[in-house]
C-alpha positions as CSV (number, residue, x, y, z in Angstrom):
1,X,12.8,0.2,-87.5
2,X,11.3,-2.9,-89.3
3,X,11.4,-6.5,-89.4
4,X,13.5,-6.4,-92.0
5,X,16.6,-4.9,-89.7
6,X,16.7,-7.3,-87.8
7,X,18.5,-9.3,-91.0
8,X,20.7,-6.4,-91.4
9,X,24.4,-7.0,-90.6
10,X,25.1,-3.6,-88.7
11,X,22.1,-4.3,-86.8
12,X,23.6,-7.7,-85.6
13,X,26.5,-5.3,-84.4
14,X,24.4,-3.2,-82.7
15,X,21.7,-4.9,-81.3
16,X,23.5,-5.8,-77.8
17,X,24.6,-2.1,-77.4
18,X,20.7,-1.1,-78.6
19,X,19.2,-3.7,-75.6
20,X,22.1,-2.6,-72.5
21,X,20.8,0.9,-73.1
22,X,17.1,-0.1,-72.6
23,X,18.4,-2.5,-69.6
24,X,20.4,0.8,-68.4
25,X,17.1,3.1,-68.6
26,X,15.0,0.5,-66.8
27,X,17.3,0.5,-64.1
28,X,17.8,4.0,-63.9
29,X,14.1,4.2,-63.8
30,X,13.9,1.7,-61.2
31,X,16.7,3.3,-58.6
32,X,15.9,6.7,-59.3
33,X,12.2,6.0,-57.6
34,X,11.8,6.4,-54.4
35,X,9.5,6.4,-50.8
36,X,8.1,9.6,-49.6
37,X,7.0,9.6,-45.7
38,X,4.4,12.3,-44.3
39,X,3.1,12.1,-40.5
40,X,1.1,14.0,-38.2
41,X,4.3,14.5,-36.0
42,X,6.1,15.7,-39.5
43,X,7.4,18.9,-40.8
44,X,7.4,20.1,-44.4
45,X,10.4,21.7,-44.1
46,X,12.2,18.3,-43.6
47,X,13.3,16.1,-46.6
48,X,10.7,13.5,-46.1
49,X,13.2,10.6,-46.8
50,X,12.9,8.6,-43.8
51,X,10.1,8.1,-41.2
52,X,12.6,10.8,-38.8
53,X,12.4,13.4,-41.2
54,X,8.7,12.6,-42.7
55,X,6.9,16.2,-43.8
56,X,3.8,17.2,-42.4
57,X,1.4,18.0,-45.4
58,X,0.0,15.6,-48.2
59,X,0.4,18.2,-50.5
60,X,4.1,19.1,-49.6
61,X,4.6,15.4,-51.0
62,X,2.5,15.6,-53.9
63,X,4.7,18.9,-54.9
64,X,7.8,16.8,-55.5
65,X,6.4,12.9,-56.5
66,X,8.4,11.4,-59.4
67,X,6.8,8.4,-61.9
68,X,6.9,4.9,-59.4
69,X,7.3,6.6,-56.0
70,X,5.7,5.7,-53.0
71,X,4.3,7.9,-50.5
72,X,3.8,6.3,-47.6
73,X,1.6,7.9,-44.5
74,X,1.8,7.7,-41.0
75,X,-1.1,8.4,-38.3
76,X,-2.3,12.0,-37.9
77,X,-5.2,14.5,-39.0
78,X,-4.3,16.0,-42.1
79,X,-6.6,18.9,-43.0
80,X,-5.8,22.8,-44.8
81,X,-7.6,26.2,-44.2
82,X,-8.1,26.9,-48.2
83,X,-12.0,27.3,-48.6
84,X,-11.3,28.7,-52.0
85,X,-12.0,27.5,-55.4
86,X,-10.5,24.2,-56.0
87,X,-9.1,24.1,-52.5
88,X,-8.2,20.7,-51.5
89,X,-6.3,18.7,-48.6
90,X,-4.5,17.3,-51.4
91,X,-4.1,17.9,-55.2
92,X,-2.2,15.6,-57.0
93,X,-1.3,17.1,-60.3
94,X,1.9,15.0,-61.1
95,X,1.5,11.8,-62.7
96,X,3.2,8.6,-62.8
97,X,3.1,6.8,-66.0
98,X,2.9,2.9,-67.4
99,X,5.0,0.6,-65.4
100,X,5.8,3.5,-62.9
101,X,2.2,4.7,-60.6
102,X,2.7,6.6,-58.0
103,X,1.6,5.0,-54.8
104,X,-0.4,7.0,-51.6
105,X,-0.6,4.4,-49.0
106,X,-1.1,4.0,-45.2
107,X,2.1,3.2,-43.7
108,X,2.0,-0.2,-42.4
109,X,-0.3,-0.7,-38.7
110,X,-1.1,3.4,-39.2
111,X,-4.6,5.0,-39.9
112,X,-4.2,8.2,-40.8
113,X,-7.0,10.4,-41.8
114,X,-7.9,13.4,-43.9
115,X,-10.3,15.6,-42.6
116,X,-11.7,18.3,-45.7
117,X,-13.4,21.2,-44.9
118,X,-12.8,22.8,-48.2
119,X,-14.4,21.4,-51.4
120,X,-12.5,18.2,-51.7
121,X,-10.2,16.0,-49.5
122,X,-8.0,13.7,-52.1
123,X,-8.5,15.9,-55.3
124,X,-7.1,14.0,-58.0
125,X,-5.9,15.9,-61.7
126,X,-3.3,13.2,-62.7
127,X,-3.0,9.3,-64.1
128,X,-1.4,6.4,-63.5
129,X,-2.1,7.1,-59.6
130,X,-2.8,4.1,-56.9
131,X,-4.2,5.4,-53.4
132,X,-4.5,2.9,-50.8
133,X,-5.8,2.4,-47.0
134,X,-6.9,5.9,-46.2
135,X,-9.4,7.9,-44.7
136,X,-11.9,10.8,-45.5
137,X,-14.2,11.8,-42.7
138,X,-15.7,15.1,-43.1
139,X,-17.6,17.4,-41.2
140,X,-21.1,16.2,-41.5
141,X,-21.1,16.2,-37.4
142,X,-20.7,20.0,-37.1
143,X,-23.5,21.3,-39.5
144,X,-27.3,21.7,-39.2
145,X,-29.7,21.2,-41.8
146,X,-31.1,24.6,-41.5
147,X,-27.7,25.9,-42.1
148,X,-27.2,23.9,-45.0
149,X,-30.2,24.8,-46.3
150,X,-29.8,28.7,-45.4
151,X,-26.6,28.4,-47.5
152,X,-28.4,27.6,-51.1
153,X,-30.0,31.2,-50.8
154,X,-26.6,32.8,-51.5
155,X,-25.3,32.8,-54.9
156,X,-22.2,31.2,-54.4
157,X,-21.4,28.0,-52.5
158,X,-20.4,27.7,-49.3
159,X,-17.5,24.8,-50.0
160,X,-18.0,23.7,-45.8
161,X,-21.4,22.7,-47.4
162,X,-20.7,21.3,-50.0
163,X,-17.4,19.1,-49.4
164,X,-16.4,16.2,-51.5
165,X,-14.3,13.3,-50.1
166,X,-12.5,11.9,-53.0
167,X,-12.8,13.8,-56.3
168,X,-11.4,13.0,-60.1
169,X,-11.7,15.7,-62.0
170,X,-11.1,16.2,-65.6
171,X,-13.3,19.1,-66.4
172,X,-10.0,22.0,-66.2
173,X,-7.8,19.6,-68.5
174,X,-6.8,20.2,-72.2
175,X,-8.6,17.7,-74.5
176,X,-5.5,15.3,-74.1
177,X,-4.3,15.7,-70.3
178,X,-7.6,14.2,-68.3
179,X,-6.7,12.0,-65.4
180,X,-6.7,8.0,-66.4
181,X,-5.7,4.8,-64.7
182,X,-6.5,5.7,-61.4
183,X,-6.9,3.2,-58.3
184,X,-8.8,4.0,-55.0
185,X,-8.5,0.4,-53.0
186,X,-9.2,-0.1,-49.1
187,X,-10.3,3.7,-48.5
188,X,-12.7,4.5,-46.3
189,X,-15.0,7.9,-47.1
190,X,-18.2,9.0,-44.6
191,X,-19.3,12.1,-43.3
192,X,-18.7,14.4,-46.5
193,X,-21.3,17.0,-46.5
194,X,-20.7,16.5,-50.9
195,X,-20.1,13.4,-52.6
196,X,-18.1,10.4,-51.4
197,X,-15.9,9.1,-54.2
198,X,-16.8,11.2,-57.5
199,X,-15.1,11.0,-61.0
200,X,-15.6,13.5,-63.7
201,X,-14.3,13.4,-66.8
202,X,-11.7,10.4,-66.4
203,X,-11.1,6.8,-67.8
204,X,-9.8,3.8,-66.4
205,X,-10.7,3.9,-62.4
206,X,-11.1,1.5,-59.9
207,X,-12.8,1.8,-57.0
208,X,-12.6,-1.6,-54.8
209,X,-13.1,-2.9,-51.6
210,X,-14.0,0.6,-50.2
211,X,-16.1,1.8,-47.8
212,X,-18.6,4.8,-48.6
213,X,-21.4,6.4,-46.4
214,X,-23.2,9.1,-45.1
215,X,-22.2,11.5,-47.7
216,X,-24.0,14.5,-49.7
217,X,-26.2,15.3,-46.7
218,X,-25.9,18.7,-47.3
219,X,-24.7,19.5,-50.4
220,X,-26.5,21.9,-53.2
221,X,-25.3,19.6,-55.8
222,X,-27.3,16.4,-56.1
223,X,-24.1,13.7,-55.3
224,X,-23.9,10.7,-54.4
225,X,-21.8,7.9,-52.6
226,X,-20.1,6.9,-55.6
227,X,-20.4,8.5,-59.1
228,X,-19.0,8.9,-62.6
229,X,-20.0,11.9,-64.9
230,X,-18.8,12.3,-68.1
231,X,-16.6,9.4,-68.5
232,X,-13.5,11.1,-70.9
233,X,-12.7,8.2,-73.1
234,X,-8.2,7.7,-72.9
235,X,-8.7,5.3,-75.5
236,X,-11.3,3.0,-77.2
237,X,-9.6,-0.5,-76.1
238,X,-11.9,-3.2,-75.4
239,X,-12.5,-4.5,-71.7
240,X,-13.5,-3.0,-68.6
241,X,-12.0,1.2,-68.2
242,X,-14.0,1.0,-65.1
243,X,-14.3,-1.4,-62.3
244,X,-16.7,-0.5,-59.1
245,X,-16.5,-4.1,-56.8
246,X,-16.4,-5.2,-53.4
247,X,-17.7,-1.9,-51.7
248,X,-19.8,-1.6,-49.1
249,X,-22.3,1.7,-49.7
250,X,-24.9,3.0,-47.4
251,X,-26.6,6.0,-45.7
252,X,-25.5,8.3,-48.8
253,X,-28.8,10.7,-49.0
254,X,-29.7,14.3,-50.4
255,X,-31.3,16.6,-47.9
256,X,-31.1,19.7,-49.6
257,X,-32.9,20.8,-52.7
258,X,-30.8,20.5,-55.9
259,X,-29.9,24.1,-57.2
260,X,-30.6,23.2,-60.6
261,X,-34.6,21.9,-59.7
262,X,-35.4,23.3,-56.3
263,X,-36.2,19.8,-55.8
264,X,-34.2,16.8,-53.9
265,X,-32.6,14.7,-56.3
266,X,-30.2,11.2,-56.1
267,X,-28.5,10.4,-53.3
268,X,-27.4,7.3,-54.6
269,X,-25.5,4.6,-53.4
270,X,-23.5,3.9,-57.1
271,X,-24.5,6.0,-60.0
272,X,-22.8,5.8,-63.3
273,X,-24.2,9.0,-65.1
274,X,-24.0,10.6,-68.4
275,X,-21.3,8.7,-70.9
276,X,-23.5,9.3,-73.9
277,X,-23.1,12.5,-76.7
278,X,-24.4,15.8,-76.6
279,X,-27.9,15.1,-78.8
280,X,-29.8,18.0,-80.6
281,X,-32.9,17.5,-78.7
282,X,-33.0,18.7,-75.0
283,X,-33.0,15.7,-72.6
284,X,-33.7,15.0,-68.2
285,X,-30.3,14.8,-66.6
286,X,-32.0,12.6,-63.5
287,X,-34.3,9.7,-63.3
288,X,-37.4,12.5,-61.8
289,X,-36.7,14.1,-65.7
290,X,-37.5,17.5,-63.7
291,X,-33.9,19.1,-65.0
292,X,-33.8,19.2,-68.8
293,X,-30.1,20.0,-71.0
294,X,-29.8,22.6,-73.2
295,X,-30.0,21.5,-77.2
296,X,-26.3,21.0,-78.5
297,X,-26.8,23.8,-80.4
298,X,-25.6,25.5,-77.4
299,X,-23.6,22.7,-75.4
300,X,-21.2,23.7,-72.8
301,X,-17.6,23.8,-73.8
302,X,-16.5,20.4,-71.9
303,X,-18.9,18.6,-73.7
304,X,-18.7,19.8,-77.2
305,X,-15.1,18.1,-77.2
306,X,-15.9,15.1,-75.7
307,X,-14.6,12.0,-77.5
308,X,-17.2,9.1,-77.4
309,X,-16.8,6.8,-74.7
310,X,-16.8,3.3,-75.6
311,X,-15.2,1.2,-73.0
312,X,-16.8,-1.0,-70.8
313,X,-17.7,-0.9,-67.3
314,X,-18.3,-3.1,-64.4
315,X,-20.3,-2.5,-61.2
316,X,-20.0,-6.3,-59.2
317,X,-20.3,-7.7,-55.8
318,X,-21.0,-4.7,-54.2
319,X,-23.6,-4.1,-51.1
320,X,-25.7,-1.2,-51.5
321,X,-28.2,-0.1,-48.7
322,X,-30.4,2.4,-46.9
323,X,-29.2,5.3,-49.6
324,X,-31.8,8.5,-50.5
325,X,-31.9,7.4,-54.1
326,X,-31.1,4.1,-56.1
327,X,-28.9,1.3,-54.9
328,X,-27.2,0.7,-58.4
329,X,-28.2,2.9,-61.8
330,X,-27.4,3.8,-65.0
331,X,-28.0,7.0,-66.7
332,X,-27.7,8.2,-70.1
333,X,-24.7,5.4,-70.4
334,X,-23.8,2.7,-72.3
335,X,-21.5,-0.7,-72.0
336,X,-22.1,-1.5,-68.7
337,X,-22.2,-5.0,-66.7
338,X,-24.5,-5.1,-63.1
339,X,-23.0,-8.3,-61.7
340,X,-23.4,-10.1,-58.0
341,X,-24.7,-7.0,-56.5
342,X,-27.1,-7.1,-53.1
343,X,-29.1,-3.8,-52.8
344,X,-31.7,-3.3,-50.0
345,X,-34.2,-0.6,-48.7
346,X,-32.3,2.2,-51.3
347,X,-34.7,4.8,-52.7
348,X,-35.0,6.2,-48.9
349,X,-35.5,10.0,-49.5
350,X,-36.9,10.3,-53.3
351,X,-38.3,6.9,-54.2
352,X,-35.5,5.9,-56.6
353,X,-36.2,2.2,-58.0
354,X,-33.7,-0.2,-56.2
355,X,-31.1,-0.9,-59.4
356,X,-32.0,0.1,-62.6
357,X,-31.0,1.7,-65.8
358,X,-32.9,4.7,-66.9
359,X,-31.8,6.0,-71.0
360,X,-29.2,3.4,-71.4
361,X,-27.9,1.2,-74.0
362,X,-26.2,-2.2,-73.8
363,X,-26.7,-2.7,-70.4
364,X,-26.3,-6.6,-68.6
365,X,-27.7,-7.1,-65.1
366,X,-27.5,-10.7,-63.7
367,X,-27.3,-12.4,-60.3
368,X,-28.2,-9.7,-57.9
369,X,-30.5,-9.9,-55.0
370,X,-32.4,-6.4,-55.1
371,X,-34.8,-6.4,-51.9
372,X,-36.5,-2.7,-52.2
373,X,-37.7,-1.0,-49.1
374,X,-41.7,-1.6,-48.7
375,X,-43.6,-0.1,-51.0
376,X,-40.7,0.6,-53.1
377,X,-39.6,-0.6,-57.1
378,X,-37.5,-3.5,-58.2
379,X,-36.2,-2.0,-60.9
380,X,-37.7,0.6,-63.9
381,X,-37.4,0.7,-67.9
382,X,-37.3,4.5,-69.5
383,X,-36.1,4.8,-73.0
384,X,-33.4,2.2,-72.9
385,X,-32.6,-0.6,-75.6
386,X,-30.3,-3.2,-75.4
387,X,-30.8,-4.4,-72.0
388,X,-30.2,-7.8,-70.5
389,X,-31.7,-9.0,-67.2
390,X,-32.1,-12.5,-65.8
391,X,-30.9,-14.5,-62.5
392,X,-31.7,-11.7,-60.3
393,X,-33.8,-12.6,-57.1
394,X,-36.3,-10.5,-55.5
395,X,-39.0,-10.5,-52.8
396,X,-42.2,-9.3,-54.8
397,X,-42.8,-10.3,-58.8
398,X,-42.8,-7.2,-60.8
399,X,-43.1,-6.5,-64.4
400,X,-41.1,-3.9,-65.5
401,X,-37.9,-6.3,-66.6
402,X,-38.0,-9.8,-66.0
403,X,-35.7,-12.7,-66.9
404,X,-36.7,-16.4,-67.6
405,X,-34.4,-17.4,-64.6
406,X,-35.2,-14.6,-62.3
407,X,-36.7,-15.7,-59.0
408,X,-39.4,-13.8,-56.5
409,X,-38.7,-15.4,-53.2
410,X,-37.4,-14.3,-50.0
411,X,-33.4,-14.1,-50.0
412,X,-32.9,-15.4,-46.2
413,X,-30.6,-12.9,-44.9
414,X,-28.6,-13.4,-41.9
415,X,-28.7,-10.2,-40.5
416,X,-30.4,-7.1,-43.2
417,X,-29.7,-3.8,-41.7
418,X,-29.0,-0.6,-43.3
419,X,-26.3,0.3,-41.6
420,X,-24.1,-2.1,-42.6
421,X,-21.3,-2.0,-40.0
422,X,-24.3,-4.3,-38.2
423,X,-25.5,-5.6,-41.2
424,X,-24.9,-9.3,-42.3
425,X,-26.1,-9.9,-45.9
426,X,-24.4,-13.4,-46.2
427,X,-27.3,-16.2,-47.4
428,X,-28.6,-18.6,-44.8
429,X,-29.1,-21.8,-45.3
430,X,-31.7,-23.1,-47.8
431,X,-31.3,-19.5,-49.0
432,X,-32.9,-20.0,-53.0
433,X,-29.9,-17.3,-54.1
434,X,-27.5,-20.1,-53.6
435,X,-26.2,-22.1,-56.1
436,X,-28.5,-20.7,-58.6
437,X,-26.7,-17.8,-60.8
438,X,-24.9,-18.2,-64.2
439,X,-21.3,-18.1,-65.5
440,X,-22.6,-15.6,-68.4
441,X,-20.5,-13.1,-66.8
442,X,-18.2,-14.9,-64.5
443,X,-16.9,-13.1,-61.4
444,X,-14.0,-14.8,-59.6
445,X,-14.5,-14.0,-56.5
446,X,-17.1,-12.4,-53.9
447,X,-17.4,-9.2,-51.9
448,X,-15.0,-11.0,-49.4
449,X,-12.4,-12.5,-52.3
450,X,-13.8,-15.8,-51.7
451,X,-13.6,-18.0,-54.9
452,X,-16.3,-18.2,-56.9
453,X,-18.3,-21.1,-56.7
454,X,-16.5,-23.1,-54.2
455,X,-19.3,-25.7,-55.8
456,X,-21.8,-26.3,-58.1
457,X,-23.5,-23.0,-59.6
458,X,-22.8,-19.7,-58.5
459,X,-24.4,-18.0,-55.5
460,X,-26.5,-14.9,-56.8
461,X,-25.9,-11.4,-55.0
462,X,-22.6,-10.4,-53.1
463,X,-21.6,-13.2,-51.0
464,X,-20.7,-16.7,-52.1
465,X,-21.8,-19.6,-49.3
């Protein structure tokens, strides 16, 4: 229909039938969605309407979601026996759309938990998804080391070694069916023998105000507290597609050799890894460059269709500590933004530089405070171009990237721990990070969602004073 129709007589005639139909639809929409309850006292051969009748499982729920439900969970232990191949607490395979997400949520005053023992606890295939207040503890406190490491000697995986707490995962999808638009918010994940929060192959996430640690202990894989692999681009709008803020990540380590090298690899606290093409020429796929890609004369089938990812992404106010590899990196990825982040001690287990990015392009790092353990690297500089560094504030002057408004000082600390349920990284008084960052890329608020500045300049690193 064109402008022009909207001159045209019969038009006129039937434009208020044309706009009751897309009221009627909206409604329909709007009273056909509906709440979902699951409990540890539940049974999934009940209806699940009412808190009375609530199912048991998180998957019985996700088997009969609709587009703008709610799914709202009660207090309970929710775990599954299936160790098998893509076995999960929960997979969510049924999306919502735009203007209709589908909500997982604690129900109001509960804390309900799910405990993995397979290969993933919240295994997410689907968009337009919102999950909310829960809990993934694993089972870190029932394996040994030696086990763990007795485990990489057979040729398949053990999953109970190798468990993931939340997990995005696009690589199974058709070209146009990878999950998108995809919000983790409150969560707590710890103890997950794999990686904490990992996406692969998906486009628009957010992962805010979370709490991630003690993950990939065990795991054969190289992971991570929080990572993105292979960003799968949805679209090429401008803006940010993904949004990392306000988490607290610490204690994430590798302790196990990394199948690929038969040498321990990341461990990091937030890695964003690999958003760049396939290139003819073999390349590292980690900072050590020990584990080298195969020429794209030969790529693997996922990436050989991989659209170009050209969104934008933004890793801000986050606290980063005591992790087996970097704080913050980049790696092989472009369009990023490093913002108000405080890392400290990282690089625990293999000597990862404290926030950096390693083969990257059009990178912008400001206003951090990045306090590396002793002995250990600010920040490093391999094959990148296009970075931007200034008004970040650390202990010792390096060389490696500098800013004209970078200072080497002591940030004053409250309380610096690496385990940050003890840890206070707020700025003491006379603290030379306060009121001395820039507006170039304004955040609005702090880790805590206190505005941003309150007065004068901005604070640099998480907290604002």
């Amino acid at each position: 229909m064109t402008d022009d129709s909207l001159f045209n007589p019969a038009f006129l005639i039937m434009k208020p039938l044309f706009l009751s139909t897309l009221l009627l639809v909206a409604v329909t929409q709007t009273a056909f969605a509906g709440t979902w309850y699951v409990a540890g006292t539940g049974n999934d051969a009940n209806s699940g309407k009412t808190q009375k009748t609530a199912f048991r499982s998180l998957q019985k729920a996700a088997d009969v979601v609709d587009p703008g439900d709610v799914v709202l969970i009660s207090n309970g232990t929710y775990t599954n026996a299936n160790t098998g191949d893509g076995g999960a607490v929960v997979s969510v395979e049924r999306s919502g759309r735009p203007g209709a997400w589908i909500t997982w949520k604690a129900a109001p005053g509960q804390h309900p938990v799910v405990h993995p023992i397979g290969w993933t606890g919240l295994q997410i295939r689907a968009s337009y998804q919102v999950f909310e207040g829960l809990t993934v503890m694993g089972n870190n406190d029932e394996i040994s080391l030696d086990e763990a490491k007795a485990d990489t000697k057979n040729a398949k995986a053990n999953p109970y070694y190798n468990t993931n707490g939340i997990c995005f995962d696009g690589r199974k999808a058709a070209p146009t069916a990878h999950p998108h638009h995809v919000v983790i918010r409150r969560c707590v994940v710890g103890k997950c023998a794999g990686g904490g929060i990992t996406g692969l192959q998906i486009d628009y996430l957010t992962i805010e105000d979370c709490q991630v640690f003690n993950n990939a202990w065990f795991m054969r894989y190289a992971g991570s507290g929080i990572t993105l692999l292979e960003n799968w681009a949805f679209d090429a709008d401008p803006g940010y597609h993904i949004i990392i803020r306000r988490n607290l990540v610490w204690n994430n380590k590798t302790q196990v050799p990394w199948d690929r090298t038969g040498k321990l690899s990341d461990g990091n606290g937030i890695l964003l890894d690999v958003t760049d093409q396939p290139t003819a020429a073999p390349g590292a796929t980690n900072p050590d460059g020990d584990a080298i890609i195969a020429p794209a004369t030969a790529p693997r089938p996922e990436e050989a269709k991989r659209p170009e990812w050209q969104g934008r992404a933004l890793i801000a106010n986050n606290i980063s500590a005591g992790n087996g590899g970097s704080g913050i990196h980049t790696f092989r990825t472009k369009h990023v933004d490093i913002i108000n982040n405080t890392t400290y001690w990282n690089g625990q287990v293999v000597g990862y530089e404290e926030l950096f990015a390693n083969r990257s392009d059009d990178v912008v790092i400001l206003n951090n405070v990045i306090v590396p353990k002793p002995g250990g690297k600010v920040t490093g500089n391999n094959r990148n171009t296009n970075i931007r560094w200034d008004y970040n504030l650390y202990p010792a002057a390096q060389q490696v990237m500098t800013g004209p408004h970078d200072l080497v000082a002591d940030p004053k600390f409250l309380d610096a721990q690496i385990d940050l349920t003890k840890a206070n990284f707020r700025l003491a008084s006379g603290s030379p990070a306060r009121d001395s960052g820039c507006d170039d890329v304004p955040q609005p608020t702090d880790l805590t969602g206190q505005k941003r500045p309150p007065h004068g300049a901005r604070d640099r690193g998480a907290f604002e004073e």
